[in-house]
KOLDO-498890 format. One record per residue (C-alpha): residue in three letters; chain; x, y, z. Coordinates in nm, 4 decimals, always signed. Each point is the difference from the previous one (the first is absolute). Layout:
KOLDO-498890
  rest  kette         u         v         w
   ALA      A         X         Y         Z
...
end
This chain:
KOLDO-498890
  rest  kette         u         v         w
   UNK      A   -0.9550   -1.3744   -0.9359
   UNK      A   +0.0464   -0.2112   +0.3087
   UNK      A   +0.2384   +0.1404   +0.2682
   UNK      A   +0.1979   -0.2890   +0.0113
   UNK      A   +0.1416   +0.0906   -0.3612
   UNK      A   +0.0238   +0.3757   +0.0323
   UNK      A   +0.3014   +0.1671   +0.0179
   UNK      A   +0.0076   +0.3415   +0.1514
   UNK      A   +0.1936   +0.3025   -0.0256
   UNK      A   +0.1574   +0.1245   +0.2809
   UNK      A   +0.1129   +0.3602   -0.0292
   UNK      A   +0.2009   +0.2587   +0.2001
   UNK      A   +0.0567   +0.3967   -0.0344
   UNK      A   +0.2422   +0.2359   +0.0714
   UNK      A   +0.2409   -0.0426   +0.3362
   UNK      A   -0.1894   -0.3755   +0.0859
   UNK      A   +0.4006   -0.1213   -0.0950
   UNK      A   +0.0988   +0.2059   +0.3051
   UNK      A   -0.2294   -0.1848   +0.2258
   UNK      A   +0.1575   -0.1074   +0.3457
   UNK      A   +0.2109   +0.3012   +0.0592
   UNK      A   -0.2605   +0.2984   -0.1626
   UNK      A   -0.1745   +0.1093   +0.3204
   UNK      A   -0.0560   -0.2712   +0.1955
   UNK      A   -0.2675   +0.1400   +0.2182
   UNK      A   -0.2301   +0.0402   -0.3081
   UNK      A   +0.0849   -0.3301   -0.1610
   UNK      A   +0.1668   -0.2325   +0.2259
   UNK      A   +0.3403   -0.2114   -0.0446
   UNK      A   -0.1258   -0.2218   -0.2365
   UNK      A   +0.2213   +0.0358   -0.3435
   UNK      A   -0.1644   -0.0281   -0.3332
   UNK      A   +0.1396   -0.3296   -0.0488
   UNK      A   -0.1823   -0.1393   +0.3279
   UNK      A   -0.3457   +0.1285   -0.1541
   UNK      A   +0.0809   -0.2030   -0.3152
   UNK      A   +0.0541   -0.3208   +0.2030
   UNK      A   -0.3290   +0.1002   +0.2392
   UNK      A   -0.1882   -0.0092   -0.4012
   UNK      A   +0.1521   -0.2883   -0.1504
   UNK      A   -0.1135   -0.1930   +0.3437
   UNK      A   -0.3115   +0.1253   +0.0015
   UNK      A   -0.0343   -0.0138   -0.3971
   UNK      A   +0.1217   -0.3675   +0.0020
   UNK      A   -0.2665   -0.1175   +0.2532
   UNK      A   -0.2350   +0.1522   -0.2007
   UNK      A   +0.1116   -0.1558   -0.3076
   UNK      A   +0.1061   +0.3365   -0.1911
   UNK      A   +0.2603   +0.0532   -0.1598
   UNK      A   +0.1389   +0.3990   +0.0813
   UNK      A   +0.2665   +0.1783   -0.2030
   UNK      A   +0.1421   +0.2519   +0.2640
   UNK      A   +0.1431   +0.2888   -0.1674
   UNK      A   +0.1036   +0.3829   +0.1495
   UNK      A   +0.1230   +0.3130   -0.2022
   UNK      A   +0.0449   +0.3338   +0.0806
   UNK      A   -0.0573   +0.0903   -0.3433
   UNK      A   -0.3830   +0.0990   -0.1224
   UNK      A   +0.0460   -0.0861   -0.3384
   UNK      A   +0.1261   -0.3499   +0.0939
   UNK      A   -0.3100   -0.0466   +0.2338
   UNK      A   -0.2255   +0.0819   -0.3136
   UNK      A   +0.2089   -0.2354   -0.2206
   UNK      A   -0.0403   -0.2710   +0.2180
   UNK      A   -0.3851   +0.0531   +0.0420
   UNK      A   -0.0208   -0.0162   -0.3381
   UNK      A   +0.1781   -0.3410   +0.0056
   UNK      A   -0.2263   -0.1100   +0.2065
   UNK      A   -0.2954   +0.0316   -0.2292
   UNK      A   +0.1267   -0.2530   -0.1600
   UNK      A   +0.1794   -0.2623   +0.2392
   UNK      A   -0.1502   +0.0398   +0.3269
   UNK      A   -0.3670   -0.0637   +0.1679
   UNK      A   +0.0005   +0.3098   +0.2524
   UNK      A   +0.2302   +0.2552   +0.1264
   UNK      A   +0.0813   +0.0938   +0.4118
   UNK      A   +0.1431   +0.3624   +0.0022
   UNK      A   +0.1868   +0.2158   +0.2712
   UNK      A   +0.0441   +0.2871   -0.2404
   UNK      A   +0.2158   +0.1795   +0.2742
   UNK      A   -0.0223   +0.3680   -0.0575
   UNK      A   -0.1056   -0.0147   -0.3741
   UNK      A   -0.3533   -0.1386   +0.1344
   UNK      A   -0.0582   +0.4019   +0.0873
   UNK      A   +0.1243   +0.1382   -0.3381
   UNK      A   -0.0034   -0.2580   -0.2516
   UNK      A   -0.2873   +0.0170   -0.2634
   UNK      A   +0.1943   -0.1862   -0.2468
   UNK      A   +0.0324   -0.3254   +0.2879
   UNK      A   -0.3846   +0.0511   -0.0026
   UNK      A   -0.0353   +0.0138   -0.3878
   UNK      A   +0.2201   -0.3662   -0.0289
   UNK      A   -0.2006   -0.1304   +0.3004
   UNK      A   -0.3514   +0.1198   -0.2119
   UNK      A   +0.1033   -0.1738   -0.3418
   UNK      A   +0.1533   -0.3408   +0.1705
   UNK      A   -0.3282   -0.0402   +0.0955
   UNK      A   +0.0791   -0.2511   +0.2705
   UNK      A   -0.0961   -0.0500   +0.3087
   UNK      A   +0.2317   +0.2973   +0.2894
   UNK      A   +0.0546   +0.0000   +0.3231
   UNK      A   +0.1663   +0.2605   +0.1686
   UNK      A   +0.2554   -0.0389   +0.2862
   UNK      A   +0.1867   +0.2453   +0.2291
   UNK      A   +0.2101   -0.0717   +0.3124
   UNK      A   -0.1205   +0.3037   +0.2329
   UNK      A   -0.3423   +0.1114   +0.0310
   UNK      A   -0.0105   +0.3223   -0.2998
   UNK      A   -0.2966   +0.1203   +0.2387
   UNK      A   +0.2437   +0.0131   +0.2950
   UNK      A   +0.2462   +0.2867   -0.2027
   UNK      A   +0.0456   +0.2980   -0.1644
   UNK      A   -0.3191   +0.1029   -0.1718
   UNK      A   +0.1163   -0.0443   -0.3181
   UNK      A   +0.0601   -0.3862   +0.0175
   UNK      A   -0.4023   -0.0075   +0.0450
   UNK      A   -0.0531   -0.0346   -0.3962
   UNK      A   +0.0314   -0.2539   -0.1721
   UNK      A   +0.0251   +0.0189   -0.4118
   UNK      A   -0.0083   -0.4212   +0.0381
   UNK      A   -0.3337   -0.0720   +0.2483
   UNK      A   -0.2073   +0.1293   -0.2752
   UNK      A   +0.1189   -0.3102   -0.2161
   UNK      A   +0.0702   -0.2637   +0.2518
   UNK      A   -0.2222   -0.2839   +0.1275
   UNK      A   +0.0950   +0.1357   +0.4012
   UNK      A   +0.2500   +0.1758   +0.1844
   UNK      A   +0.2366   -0.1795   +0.2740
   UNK      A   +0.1641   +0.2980   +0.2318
   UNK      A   +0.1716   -0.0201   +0.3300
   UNK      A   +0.0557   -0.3438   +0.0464
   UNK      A   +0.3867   +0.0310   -0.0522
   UNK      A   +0.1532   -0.3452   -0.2043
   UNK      A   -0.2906   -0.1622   +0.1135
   UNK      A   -0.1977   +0.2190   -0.2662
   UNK      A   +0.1914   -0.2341   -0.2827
   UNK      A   -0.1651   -0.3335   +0.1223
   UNK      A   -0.2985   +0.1899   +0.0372
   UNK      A   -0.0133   +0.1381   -0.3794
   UNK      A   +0.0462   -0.3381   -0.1274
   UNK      A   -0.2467   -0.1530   +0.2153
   UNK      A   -0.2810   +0.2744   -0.1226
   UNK      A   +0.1280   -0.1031   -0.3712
   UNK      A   -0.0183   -0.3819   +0.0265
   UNK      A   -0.3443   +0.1069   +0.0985
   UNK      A   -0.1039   +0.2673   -0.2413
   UNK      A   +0.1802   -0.2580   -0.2884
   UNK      A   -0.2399   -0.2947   +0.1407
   UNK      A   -0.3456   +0.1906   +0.0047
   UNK      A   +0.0933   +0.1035   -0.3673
   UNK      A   +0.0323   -0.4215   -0.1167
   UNK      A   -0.3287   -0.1294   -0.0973
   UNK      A   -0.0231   -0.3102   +0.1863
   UNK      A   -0.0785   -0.3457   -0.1686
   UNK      A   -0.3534   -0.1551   +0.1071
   UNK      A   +0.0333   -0.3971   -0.0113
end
């Protein structure tokens, strides 16, 4: 699959929809809406296509990994809090079997002990912390990447 056809999912957990005005000395001013126009930039000069989706609901997050089995190339996930509780996000992520990378705003190492696990590293390709909305671009540049080294390439 080249990059320049693959569309990406682009999911968001719990509270992401609160965004510029939920503690902005953690996760900055920037609203959820800004981080989907910092993606689709970033995605477009890339040539991906990104479906940019948040829920606060865990069954909705599984749904929509499960769509993705089917209609998307790779999936970039800030799980919010259900990335330290949610087996059944890792159980969707396991049977896509797509390509996963993982994206959070603050640095998890940085806070309470009990943001240090992860039940989505195991599965994913790499893990993009502390970089605030700049950890977006980043995710999708590490995809393009991880979708290019997995496309044989042509000899002529």
């Amino acid at each position: 699959m080249s990059a320049m056809s693959a569309k990406i999912f682009v999911l968001n957990g719990p509270n992401l929809n609160l965004l510029g005005t939920r503690e902005p000395h953690i996760y900055g001013s920037d609203t959820l809406d800004d981080l989907k126009s910092l993606a689709q930039a970033r995605a477009a000069e890339l040539g991906l296509e990104i479906d940019f989706r948040q829920s606060n609901s865990e069954g909705e997050l599984v749904d929509w990994i499960q769509e993705a089995k089917e209609s998307a190339h790779g999936i970039v996930i800030n799980a919010g809090a259900y990335t330290h509780t949610s087996i059944a996000i890792l159980d969707a992520l396991v049977a896509t079997e797509l390509p996963v990378v993982e994206v959070h705003l603050s640095n998890l190492f940085k806070r309470e002990a009990f943001r240090h696990h992860s039940y989505i590293s195991p599965v994913a390709a790499g893990l993009i912390t502390g970089f605030g909305p700049q950890g977006y671009p980043l995710a999708l540049e590490a995809m393009s990447s991880i979708l290019a080294a997995s496309t044989p390439h042509s000899s002529t």
